[in-house]
N, C-alpha and C positions, 0 to 999 in steps of 0.2 A: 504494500500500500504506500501511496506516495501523498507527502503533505505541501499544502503552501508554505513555499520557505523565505518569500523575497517579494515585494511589490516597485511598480513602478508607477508612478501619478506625471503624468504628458502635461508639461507647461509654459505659457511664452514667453510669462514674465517670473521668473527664476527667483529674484529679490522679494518680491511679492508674494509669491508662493510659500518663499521659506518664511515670511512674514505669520502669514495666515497662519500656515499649521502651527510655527513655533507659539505663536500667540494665544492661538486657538486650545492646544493640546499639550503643550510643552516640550515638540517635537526638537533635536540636536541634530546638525550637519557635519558630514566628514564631506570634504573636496575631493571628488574622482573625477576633474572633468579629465586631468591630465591621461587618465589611464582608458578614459572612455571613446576618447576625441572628440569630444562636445559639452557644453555644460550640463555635469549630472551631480546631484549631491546626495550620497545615502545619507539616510533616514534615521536615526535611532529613539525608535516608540518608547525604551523603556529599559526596564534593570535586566539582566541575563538571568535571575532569577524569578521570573514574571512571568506568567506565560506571554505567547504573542510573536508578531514576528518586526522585523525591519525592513525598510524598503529602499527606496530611492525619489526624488523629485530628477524628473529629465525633461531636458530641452525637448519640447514639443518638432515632431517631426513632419505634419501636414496641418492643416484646417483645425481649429476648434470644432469641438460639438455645438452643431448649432441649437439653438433653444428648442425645446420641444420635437429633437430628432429621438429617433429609438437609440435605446442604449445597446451599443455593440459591442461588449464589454465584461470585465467583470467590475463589481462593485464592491468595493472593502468599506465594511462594518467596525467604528471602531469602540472601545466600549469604553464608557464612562462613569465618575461619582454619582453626579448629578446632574442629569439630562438637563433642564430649565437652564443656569447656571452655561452649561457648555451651551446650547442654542444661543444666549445671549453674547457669548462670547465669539461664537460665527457668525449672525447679524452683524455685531460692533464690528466686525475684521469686512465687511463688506462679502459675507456669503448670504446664500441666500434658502429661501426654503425650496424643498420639491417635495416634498409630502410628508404634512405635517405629523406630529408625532401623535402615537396611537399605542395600546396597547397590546399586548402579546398577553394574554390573561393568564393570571397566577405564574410569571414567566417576569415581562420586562418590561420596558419602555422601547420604542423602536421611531425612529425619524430619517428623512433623507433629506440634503444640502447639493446646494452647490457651492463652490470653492469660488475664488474668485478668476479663475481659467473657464468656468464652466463645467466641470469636472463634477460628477455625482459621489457622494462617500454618503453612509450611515452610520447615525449613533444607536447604541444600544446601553440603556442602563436596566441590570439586572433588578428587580421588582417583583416579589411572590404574590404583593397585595397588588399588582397593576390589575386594573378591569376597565 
């Protein structure tokens, strides 16, 4: 069986992006454009004792998604303290909603954004009492 080990988020404006996330989630950069041949910087979501993984921001290499195209893709989920709290903090950073948050019952909290690239991510705060 094979697991996700590595993500990659397509973007044009590179400073702004590491803006957002780092702002947004507390996300850390390491410098790989050298080794990539283009501007990329991995991602570090968190502690190596944590579950979860790490990824990268990379120089977007065609078109944005345009608003309201299908998602051709996958979408990474990313989980949080406080759902409320983190939405307010991706409004502030200039993201935006795509479908607002709802419950997953006796389970979680569930929402989708967009980034400021256009880029779709969800949050998920775990919740046994969500209904």
């Amino acid at each position: 069986m094979s697991r996700i080990i590595h993500f990659e988020i397509h973007v044009n404006d590179m400073e702004n992006a590491k803006n957002f996330y780092g702002e947004v989630f507390g996300w850390t950069y390491q410098d790989y454009s050298e080794y990539a041949g283009m501007p990329y910087f991995g991602v570090v979501t968190g502690s190596d004792e944590e579950p979860g993984i790490n990824g990268a921001l990379m120089k977007r290499q065609g078109p944005a998604p345009e608003p309201g195209q299908v998602l051709n893709g996958y979408v990474c989920t990313i989980g949080v303290a406080d759902y409320d709290a983190t939405e307010q903090k991706i409004l502030q950073q200039g993201g935006k909603v795509a479908l607002p948050k709802y419950a997953l019952p006796g389970m979680a909290w569930q929402g989708y954004y967009l980034d400021t690239d256009g880029n779709i991510f969800g949050i998920h705060q775990p919740d046994q009492n969500a209904k």
